[in-house]
N, CA, C and O of each residue as an XYZ file, in Angstrom:
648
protein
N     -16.344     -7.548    -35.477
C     -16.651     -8.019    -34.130
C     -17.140     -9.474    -34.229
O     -18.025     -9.788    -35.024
N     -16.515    -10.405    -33.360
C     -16.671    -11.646    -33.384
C     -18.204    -11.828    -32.516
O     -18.691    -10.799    -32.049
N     -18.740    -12.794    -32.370
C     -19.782    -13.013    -31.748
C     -19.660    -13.094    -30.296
O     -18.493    -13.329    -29.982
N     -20.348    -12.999    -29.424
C     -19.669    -12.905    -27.605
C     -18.641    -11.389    -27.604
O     -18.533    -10.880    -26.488
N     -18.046    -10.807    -28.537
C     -17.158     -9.767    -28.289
C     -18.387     -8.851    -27.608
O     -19.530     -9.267    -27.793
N     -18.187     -7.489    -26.744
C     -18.623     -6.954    -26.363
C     -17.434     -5.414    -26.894
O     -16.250     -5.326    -27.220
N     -18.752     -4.289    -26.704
C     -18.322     -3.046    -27.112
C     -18.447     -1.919    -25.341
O     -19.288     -1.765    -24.455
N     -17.260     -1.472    -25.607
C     -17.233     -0.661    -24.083
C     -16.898      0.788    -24.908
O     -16.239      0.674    -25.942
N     -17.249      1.895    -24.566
C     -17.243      3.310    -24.439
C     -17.070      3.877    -23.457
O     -17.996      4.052    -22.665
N     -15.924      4.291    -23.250
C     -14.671      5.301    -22.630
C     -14.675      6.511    -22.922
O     -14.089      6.945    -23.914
N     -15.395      7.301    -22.031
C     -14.377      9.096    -21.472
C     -13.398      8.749    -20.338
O     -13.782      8.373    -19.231
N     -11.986      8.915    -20.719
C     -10.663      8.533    -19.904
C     -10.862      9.910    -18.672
O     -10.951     11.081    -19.039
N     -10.896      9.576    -17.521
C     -10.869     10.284    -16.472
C      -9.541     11.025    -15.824
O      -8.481     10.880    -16.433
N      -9.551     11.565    -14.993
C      -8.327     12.055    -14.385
C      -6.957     10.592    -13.653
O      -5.740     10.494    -13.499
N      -8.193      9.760    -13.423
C      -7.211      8.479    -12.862
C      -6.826      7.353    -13.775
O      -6.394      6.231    -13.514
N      -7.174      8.119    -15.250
C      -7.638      6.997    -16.804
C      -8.835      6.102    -16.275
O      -9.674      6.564    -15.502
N      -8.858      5.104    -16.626
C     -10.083      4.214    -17.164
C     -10.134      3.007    -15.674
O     -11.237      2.488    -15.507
N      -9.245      2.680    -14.875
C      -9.639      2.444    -13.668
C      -9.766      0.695    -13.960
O     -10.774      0.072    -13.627
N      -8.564      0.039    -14.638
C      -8.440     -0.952    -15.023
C      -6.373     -1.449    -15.155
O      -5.536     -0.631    -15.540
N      -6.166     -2.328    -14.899
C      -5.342     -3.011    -15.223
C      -4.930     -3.978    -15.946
O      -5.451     -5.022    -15.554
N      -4.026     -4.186    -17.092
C      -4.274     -4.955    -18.021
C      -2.463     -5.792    -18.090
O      -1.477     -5.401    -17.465
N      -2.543     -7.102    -19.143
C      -1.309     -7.588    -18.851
C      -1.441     -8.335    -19.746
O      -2.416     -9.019    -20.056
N       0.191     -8.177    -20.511
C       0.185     -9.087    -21.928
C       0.352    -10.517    -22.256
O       1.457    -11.002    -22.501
N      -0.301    -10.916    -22.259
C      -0.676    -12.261    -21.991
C      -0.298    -13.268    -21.293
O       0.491    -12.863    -20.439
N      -0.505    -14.690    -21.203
C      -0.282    -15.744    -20.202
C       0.149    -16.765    -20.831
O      -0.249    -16.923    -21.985
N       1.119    -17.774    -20.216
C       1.788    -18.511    -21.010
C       0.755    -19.326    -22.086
O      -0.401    -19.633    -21.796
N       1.230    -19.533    -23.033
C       0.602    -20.430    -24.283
C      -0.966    -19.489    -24.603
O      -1.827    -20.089    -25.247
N      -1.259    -18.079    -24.146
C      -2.120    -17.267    -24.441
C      -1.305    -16.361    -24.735
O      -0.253    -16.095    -24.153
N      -2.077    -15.509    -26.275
C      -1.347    -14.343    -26.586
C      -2.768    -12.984    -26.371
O      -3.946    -13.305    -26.522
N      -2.401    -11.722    -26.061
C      -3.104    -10.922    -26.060
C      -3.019    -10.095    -25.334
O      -2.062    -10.101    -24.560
N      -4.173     -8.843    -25.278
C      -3.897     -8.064    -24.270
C      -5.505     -7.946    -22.885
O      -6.635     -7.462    -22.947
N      -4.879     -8.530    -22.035
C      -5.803     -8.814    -20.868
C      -6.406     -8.097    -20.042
O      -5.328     -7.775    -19.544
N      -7.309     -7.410    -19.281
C      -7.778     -6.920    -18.170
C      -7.360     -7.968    -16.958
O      -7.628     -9.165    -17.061
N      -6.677     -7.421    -15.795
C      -6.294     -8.549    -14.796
C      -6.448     -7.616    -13.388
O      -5.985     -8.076    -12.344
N      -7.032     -6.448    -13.392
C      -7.935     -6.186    -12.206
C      -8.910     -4.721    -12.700
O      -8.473     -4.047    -13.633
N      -9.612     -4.502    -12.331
C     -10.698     -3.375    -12.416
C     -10.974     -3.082    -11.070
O     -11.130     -3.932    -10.192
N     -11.039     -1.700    -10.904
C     -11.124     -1.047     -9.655
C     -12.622     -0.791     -9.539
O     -13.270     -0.148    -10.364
N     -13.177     -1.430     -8.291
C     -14.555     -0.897     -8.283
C     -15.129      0.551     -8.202
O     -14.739      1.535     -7.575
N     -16.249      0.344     -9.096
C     -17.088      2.221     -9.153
C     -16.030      3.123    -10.172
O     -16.019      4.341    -10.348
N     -15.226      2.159    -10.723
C     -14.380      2.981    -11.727
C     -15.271      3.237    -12.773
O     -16.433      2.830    -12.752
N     -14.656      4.069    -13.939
C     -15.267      3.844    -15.313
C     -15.276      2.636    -16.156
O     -16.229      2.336    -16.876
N     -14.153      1.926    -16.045
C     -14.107      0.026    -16.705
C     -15.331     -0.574    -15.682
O     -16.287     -1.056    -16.290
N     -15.377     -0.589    -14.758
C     -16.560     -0.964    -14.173
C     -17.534     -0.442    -14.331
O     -18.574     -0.916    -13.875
N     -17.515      0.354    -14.817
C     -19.620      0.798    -14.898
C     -19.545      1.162    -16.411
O     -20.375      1.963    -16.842
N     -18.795      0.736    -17.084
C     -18.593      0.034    -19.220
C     -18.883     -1.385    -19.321
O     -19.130     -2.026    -20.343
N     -18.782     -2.029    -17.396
C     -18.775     -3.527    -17.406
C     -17.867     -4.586    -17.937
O     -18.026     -5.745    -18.319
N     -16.740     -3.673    -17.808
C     -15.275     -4.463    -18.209
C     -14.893     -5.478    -16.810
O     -14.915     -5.159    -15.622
N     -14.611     -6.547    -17.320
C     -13.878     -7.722    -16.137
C     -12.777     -8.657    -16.008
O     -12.315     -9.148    -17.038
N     -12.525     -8.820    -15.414
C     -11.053     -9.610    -15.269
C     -11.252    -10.601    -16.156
O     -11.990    -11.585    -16.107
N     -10.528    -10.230    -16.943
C     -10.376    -11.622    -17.853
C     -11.069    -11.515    -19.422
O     -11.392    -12.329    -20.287
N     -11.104     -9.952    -19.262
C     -11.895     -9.487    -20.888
C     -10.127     -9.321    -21.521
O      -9.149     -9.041    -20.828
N     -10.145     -9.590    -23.002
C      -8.926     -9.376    -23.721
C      -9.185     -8.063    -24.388
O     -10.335     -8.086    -24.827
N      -8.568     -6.885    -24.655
C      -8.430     -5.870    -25.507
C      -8.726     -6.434    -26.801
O      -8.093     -7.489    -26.853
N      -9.350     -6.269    -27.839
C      -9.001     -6.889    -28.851
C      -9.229     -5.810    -29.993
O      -9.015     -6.232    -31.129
N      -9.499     -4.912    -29.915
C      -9.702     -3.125    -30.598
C      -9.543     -2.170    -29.308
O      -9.864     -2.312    -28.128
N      -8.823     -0.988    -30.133
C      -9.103      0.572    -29.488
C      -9.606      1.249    -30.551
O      -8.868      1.082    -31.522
N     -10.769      2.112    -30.854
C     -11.041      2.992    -31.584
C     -10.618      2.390    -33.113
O      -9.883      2.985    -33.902
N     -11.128      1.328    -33.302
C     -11.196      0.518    -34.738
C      -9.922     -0.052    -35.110
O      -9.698     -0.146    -36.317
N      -9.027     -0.460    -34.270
C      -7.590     -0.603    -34.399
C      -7.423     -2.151    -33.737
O      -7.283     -2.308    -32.524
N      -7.449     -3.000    -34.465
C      -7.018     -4.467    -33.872
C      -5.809     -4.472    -33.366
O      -4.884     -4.253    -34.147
N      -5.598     -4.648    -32.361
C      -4.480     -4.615    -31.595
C      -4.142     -5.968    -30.800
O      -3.827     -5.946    -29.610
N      -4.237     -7.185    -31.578
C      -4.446     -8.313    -31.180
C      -2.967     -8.920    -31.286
O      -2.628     -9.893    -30.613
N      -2.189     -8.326    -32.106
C      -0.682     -8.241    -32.513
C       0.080     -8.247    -32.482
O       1.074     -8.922    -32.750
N      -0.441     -6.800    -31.837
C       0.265     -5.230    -30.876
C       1.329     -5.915    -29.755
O       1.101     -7.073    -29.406
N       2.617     -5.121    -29.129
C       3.318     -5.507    -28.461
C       2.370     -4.645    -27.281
O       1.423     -3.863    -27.375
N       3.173     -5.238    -26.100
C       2.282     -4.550    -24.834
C       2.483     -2.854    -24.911
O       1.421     -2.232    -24.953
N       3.451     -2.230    -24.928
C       4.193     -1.285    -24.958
C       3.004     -0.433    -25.965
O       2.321      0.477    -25.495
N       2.899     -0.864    -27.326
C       2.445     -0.398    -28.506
C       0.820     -0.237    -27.737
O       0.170      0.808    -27.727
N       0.455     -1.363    -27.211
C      -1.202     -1.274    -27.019
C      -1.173     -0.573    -25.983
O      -2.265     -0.020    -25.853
N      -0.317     -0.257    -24.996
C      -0.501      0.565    -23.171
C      -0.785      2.093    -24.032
O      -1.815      2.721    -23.785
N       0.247      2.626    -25.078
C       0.281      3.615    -25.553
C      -0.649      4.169    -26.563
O      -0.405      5.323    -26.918
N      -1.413      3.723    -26.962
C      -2.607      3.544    -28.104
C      -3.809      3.798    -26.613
O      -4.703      4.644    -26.578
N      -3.585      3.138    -25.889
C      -4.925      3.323    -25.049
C      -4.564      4.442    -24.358
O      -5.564      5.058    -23.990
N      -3.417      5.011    -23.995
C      -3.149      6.300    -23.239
C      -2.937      7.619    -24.520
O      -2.530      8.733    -24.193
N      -3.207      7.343    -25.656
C      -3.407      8.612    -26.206
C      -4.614      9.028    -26.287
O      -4.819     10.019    -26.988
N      -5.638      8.439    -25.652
C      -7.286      8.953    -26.589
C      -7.697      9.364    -24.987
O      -7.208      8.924    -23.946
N      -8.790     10.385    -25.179
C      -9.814     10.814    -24.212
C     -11.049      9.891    -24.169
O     -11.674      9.371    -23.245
N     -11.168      9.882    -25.503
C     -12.512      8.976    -25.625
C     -12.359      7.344    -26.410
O     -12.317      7.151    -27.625
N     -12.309      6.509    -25.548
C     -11.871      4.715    -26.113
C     -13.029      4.375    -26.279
O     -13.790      4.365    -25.312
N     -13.526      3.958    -27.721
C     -13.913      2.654    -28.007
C     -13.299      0.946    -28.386
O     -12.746      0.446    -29.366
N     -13.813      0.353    -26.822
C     -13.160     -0.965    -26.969
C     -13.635     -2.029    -27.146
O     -14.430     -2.385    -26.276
N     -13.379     -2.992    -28.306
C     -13.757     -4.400    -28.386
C     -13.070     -5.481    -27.843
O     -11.998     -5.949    -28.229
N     -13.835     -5.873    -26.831
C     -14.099     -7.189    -25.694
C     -14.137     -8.277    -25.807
O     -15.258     -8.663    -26.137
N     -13.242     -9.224    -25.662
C     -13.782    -10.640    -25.751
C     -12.949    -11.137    -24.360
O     -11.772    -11.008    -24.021
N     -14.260    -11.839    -23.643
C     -14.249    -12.574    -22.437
C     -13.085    -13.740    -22.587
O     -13.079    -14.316    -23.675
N     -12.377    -14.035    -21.885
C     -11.807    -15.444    -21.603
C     -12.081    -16.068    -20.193
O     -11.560    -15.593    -19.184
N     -12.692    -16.860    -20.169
C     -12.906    -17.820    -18.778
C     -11.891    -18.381    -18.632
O     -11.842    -18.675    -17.437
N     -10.675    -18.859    -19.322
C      -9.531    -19.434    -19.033
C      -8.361    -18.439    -18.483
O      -7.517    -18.979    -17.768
N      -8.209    -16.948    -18.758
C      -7.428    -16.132    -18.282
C      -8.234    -15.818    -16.607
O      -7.692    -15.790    -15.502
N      -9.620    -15.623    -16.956
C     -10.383    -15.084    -15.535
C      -9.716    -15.953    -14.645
O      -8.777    -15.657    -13.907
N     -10.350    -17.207    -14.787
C      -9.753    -18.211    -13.997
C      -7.631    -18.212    -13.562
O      -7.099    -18.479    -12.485
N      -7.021    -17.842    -14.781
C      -5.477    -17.974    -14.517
C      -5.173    -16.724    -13.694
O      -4.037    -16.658    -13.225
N      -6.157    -15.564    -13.411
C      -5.753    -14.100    -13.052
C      -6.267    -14.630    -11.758
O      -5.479    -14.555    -10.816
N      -7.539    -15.196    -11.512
C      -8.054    -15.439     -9.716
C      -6.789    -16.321     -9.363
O      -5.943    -16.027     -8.519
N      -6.803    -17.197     -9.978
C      -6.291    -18.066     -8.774
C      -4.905    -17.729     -8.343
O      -4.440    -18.029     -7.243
N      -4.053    -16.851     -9.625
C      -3.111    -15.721     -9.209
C      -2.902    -14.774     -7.816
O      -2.121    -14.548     -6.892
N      -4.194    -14.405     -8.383
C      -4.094    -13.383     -6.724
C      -4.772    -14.160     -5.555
O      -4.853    -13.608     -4.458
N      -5.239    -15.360     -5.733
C      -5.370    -15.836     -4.656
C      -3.744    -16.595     -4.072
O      -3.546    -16.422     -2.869
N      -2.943    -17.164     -4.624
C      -1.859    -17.385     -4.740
C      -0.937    -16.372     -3.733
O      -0.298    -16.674     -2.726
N      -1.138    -14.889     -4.477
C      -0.702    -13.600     -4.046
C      -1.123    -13.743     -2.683
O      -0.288    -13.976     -1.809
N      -2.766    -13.583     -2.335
C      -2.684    -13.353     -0.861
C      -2.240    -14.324     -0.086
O      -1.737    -13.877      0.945
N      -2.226    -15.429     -0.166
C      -1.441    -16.420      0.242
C      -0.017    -16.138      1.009
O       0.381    -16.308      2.162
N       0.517    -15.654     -0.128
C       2.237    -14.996      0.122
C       2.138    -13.982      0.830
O       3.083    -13.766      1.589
N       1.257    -13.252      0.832
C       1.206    -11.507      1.692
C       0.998    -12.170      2.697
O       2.128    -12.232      3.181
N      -0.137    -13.111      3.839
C       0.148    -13.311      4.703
C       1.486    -13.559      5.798
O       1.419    -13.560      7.027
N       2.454    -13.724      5.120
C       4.003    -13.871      5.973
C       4.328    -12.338      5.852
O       4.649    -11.773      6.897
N       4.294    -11.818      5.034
C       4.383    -10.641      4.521
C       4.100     -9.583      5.798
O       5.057     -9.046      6.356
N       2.392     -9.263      6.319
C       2.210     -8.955      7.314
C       2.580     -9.054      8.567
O       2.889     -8.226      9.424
N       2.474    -10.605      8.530
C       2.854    -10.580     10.026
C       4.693    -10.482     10.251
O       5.102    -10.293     11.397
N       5.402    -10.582      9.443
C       6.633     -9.810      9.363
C       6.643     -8.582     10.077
O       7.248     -8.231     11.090
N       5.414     -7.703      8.931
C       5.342     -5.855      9.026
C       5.246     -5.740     10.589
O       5.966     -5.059     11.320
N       4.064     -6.658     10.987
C       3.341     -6.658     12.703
C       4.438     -6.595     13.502
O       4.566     -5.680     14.316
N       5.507     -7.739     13.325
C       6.367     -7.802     13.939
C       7.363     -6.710     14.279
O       7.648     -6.423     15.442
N       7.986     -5.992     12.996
C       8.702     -5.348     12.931
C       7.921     -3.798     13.873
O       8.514     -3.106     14.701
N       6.577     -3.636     13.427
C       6.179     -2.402     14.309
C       5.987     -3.170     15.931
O       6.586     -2.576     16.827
N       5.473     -3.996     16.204
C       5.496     -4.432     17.975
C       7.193     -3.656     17.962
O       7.324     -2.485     18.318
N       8.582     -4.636     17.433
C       9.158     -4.140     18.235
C       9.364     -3.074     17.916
O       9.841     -2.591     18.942
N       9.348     -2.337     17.211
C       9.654     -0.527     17.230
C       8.863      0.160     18.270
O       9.266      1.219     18.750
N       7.703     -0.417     18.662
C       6.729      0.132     19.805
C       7.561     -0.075     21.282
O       7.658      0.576     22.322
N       8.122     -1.407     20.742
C       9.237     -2.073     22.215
C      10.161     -1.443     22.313
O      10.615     -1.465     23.457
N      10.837     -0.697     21.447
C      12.023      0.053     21.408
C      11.818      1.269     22.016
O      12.635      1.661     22.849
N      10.790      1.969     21.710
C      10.003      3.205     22.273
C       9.704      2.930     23.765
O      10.179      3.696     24.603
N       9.027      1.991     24.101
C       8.711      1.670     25.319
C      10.359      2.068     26.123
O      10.549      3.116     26.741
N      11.405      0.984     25.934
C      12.339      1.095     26.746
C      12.942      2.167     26.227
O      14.091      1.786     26.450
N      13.072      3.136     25.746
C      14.000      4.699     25.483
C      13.160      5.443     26.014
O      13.774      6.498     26.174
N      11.789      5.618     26.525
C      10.834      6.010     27.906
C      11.040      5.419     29.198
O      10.874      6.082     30.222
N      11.374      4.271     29.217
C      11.846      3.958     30.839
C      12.648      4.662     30.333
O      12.230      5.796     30.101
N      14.271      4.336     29.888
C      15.150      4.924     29.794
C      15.158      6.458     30.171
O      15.870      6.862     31.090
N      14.483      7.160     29.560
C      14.524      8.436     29.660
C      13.742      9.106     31.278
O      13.838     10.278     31.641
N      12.961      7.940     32.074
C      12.369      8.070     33.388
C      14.051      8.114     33.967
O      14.719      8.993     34.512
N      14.332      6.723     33.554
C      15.152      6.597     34.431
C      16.720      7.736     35.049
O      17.337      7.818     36.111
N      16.795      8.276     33.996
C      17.649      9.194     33.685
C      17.030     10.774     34.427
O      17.738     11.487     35.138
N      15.860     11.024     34.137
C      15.145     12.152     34.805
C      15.132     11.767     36.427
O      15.618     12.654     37.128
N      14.754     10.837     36.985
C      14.956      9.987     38.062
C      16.096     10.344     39.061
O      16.034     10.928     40.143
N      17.636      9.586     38.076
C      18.787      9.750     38.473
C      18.680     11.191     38.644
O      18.302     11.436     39.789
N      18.843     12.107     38.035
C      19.232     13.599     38.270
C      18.438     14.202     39.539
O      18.951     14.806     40.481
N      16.800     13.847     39.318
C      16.112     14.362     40.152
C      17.082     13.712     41.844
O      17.311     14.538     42.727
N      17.443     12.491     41.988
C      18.094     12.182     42.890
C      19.037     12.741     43.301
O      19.116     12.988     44.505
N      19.879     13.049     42.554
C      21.188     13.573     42.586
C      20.952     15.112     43.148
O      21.798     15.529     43.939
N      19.839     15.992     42.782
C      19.502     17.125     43.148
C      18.879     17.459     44.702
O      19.131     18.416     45.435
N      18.105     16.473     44.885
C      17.698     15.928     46.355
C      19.133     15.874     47.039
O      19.510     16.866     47.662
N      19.798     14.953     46.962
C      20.710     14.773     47.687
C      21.728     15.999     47.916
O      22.102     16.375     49.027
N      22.110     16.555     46.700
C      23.258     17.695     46.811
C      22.820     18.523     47.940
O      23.542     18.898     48.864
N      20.797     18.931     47.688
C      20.692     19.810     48.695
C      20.574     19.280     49.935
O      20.793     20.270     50.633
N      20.392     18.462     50.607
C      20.658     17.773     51.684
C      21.808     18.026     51.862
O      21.988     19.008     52.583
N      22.693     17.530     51.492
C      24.507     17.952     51.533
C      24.451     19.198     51.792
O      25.015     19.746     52.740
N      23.760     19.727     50.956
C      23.648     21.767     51.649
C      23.125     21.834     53.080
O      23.813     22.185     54.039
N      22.120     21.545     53.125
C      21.570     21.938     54.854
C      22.501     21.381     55.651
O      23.119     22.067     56.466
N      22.758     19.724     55.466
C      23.936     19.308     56.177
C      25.000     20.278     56.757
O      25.599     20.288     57.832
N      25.022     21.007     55.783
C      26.603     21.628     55.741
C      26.196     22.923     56.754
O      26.964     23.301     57.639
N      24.987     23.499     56.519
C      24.255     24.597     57.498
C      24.617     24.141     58.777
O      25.579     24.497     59.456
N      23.461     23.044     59.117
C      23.498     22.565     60.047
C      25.148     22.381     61.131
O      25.088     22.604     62.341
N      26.349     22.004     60.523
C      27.505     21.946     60.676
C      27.813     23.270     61.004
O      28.325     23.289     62.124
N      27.744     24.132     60.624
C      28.269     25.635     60.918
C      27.570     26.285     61.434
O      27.884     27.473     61.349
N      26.428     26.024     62.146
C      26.153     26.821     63.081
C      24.907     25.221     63.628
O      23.894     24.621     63.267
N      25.599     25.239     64.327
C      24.727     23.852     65.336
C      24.008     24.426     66.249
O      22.970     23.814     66.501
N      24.225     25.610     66.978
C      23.215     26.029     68.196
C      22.123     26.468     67.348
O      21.065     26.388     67.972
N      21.932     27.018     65.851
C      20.995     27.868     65.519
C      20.117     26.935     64.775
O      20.590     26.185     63.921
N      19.026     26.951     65.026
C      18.461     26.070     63.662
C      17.097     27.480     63.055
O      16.976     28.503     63.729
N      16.505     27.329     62.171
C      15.802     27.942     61.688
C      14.406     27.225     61.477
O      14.263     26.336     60.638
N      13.470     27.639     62.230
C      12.654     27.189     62.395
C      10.960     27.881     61.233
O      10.482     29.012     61.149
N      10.576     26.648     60.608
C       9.510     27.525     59.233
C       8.387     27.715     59.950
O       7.412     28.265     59.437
């Protein structure tokens, strides 16, 4: 263990360890933490964006292809991991996802868009469907009118009084 490395102890949970990690960044080699889910278990071991893997369970994996280290950390129940901070990845992972939300904003208001008009579409296939209940109800009015009419016609002296 280098000096500044830090030691984390892992019981892997039903959701694993409640961290995201990513093999390194240009002209950086390694294996990275690049988000931690709050109230997870990496969070309360005090793991943070921008800690590098640098052991699992006494195994330098500093080397390791991503593939080799994802799978080394998904065989154990219980991880012991050695930590070393980078302020230069922390920093390349924020300003990443700040980047990210950046781009999601068009993103949304796309989504917004697309549900208004599906709400608009709904709206008019409800007139629509008034309008149509409407027509018939009219059409039913009238036929029977055409009926009494037709009473009325065949016997004109009689009317029937309610």
């Amino acid at each position: 263990m280098a000096p500044g490395d830090k030691q984390a102890f892992l019981s892997v949970g039903k959701r694993g360890i409640g961290c995201s990690v990513r093999n390194g960044f240009p002209n950086i080699s390694g294996l990275f933490v690049i988000a931690v889910t709050p109230g997870s278990i990496s969070d309360k071991a005090g793991i943070r964006v921008g800690d590098e893997i640098v052991s699992v369970n006494g195994k330098d994996i500093t080397k390791w292809s991503y593939s080799e280290a994802v799978y080394l950390l998904k065989s154990f129940q219980e991880l012991q991991l050695i930590l070393r901070h980078s302020k230069r990845v922390e920093k390349l992972v924020r300003d990443e996802d700040s980047k990210n939300d950046e781009e999601k904003v068009p993103e949304f208001a796309i989504r917004t868009q697309i549900l208004l008009k599906k709400a608009e579409e709904k709206e008019k296939e409800k007139a629509k469907d008034k309008e149509r209940k409407d027509k018939v109800k009219s059409e039913v009015e009238e036929e029977e009118e055409g009926e009494k009419e037709e009473e009325d016609v065949e016997h004109p002296g009689i009317r029937a009084e309610a």
